[in-house]
C-alpha atoms as one frame of an Amber mdcrd trajectory, in Angstrom:
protein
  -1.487 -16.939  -3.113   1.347 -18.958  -4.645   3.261 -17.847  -7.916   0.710
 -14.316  -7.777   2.115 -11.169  -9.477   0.434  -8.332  -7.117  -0.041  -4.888
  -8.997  -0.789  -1.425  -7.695  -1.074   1.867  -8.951  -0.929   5.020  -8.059
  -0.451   8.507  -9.345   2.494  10.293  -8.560   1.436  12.475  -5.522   3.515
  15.103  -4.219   5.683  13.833  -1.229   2.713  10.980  -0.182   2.340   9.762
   3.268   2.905   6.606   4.525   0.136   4.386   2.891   1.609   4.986  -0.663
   4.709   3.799   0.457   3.118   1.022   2.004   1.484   0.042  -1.158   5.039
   0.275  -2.883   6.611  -2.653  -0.333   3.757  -4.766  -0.641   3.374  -4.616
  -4.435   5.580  -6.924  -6.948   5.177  -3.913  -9.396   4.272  -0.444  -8.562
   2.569   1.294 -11.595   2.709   4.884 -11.748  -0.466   6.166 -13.542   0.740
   9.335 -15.180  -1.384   8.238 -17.806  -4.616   9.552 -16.511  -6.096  13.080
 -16.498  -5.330  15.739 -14.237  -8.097  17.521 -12.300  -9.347  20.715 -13.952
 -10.343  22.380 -10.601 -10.193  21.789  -7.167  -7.059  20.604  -4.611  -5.222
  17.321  -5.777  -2.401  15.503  -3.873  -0.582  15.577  -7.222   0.894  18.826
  -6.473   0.005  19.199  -2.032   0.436  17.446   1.091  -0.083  18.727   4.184
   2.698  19.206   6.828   2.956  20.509  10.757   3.326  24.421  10.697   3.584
  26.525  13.631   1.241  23.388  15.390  -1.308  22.615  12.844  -1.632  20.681
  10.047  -1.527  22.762   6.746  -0.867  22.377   3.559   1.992  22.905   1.359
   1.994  23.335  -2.229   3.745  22.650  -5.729   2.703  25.619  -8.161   1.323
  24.414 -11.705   0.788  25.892 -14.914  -2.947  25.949 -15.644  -3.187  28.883
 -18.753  -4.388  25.654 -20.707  -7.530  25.105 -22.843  -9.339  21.577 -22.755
  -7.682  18.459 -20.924  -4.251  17.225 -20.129  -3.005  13.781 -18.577  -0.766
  14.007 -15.659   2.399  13.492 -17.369   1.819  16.909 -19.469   1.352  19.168
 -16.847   4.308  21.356 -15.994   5.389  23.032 -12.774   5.033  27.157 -12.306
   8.549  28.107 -11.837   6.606  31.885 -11.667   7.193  31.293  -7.756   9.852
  30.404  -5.314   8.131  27.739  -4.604  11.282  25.248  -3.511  12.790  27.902
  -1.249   9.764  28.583   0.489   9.091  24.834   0.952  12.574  23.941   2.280
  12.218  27.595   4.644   8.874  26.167   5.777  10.436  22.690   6.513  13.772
  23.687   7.834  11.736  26.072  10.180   8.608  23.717  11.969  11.256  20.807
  12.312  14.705  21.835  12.952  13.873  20.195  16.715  12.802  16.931  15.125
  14.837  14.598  16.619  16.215  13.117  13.071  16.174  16.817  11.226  19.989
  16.494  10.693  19.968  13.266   8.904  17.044  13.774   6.873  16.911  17.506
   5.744  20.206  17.335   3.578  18.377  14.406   1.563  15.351  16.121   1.145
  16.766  19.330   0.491  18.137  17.588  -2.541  14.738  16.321  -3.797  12.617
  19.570  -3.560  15.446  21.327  -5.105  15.435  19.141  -8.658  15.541  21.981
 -11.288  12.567  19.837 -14.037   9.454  21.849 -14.611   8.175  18.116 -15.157
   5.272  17.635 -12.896   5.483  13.754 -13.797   9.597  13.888 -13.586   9.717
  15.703 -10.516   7.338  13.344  -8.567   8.765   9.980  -9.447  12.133  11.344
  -8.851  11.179  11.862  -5.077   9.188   8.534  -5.089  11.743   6.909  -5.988
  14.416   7.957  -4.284  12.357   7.859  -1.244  11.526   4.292  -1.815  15.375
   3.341  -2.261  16.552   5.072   0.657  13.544   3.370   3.187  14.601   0.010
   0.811  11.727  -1.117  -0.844  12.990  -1.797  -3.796  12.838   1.049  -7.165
  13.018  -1.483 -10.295   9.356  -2.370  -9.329   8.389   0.963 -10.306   6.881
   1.427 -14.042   5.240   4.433 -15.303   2.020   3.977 -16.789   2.756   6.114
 -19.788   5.595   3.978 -20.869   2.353   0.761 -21.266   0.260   0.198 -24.098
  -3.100   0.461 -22.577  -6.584   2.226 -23.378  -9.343   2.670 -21.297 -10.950
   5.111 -18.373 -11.667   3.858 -14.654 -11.516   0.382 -13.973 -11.103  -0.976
 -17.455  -7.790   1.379 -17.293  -6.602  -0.229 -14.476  -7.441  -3.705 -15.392
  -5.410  -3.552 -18.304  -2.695  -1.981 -16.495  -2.496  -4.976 -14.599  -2.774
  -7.368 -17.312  -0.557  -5.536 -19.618   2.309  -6.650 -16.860   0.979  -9.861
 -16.262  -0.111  -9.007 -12.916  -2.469 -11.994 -11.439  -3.662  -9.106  -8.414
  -4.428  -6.212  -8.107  -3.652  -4.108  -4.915  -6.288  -0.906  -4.431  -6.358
   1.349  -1.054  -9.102   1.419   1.014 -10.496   4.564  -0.786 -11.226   3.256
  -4.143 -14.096   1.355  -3.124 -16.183   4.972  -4.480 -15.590   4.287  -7.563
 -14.147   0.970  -8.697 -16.065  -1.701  -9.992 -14.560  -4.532  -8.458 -16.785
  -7.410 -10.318 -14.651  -6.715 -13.122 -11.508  -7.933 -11.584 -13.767 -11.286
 -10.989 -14.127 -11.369 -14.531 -10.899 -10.601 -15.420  -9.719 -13.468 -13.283
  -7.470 -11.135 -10.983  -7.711 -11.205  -7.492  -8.744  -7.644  -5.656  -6.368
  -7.053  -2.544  -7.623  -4.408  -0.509  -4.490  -2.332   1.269  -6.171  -1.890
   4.515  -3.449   0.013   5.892  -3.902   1.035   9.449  -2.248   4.387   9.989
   0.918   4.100  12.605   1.191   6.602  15.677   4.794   7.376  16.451   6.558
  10.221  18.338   5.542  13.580  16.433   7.435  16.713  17.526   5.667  20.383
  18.372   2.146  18.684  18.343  -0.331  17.970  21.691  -2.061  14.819  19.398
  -0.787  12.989  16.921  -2.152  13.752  13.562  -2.126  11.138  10.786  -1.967
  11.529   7.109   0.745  13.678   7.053   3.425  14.121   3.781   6.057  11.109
   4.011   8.549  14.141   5.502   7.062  14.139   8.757   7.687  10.177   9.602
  11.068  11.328   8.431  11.889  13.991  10.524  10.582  12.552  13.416  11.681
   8.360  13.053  14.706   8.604  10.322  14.975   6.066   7.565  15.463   2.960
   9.305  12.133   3.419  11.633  10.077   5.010   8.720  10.950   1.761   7.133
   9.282  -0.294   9.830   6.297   1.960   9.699   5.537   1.602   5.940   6.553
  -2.516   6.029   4.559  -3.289   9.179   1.250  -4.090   7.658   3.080  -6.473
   4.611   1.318  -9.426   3.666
């Protein structure tokens, strides 16, 4: 589609796997929706991701401060600093994939991200996003928080004027929104609807008997370095 402006969004997940990334190189802007609200109850991938311990996949965990009454978007929520939460994560890391055949290259780096000191939920995420998505080179000035835009609305409405707001002519969604998103409204709207489609990549995973997919970013890492992770996340660019 020539002279198209292609939008996605996302909320700023804890360490994400490969398809987030994925939507990040295909996008011309990458909005970060730390503008919406943060579940009440129940597991959300803003503060876990699952890893490979001792074999299995399991999940690891960002502590988060929820002695709060009513609602709160994503970008108030702070990070329980009760725990020692980065210790144990880089322990837990350092110890399932020390015999990953790129540990030494990538640990150091990483080691750097779970260790930033904010008790910003919001801060803490994008700072790993983006310094993830520099160092596999997909570009960081495409990334925008959505708190920073002057937009209203819930669901799809919120989106769509995300999207306008940056004069984005598509919009880019992943294959699990179709749930929930009204996708005539784009029609209206006059912006195209891009499903990601992103077929999840097998490579070379240490300490496991089958590969298992949808695994934290870290794990790619570990196992492929930068420069392959790169190919993994780009391979499906349109």
């Amino acid at each position: 589609m020539p002279n198209s402006k292609v939008v996605a969004i996302h909320q700023p997940n804890f360490f994400p796997w490969l398809g987030y990334f994925n939507k990040i190189a295909r996008s011309d802007l990458f909005l970060i929706m730390d503008n919406a609200q943060f579940p009440k109850k129940g597991g959300t991938w803003l503060n876990r991701v699952r890893l490979i311990l001792n074999g299995q996949p399991a999940w690891v965990t960002m502590p988060v401060v929820r002695a709060y009454h009513g609602l709160r978007r994503i970008d108030q929520m702070q990070i329980d600093e009760a725990a020692k939460w980065r210790t144990k994560l880089l322990k837990s890391i350092e110890t399932n994939y020390r015999r990953a055949q790129f540990f030494a290259d990538v640990f150091p780096f990483l080691a750097e991200l779970i260790n930033n000191p904010t008790n910003d939920l919001t801060r803490y995420n994008v700072s790993a996003i983006t310094s993830l998505a520099g160092a596999l080179r997909l570009g960081t000035s495409k990334i925008v928080l959505g708190s920073t835009l002057n937009v209203e609305g819930n669901a799809t409405d919120l989106l769509i004027s995300m999207v306008k707001v940056v004069g984005g002519t598509a919009y880019l969604c992943g294959q699990g929104a179709g749930g929930y998103q009204e996708d005539e409204k784009f029609t209206v709207r006059s912006l195209q609807l891009i499903y990601q489609n992103f077929e999840h990549p097998v490579y070379p995973q240490n300490g496991v008997a089958e590969f298992i997919p949808g695994l934290s970013i870290i794990d790619a890492l570990m196992n492929c370095g930068f420069e392959q992770t790169h190919a993994l996340v780009t391979a499906s660019e349109v």
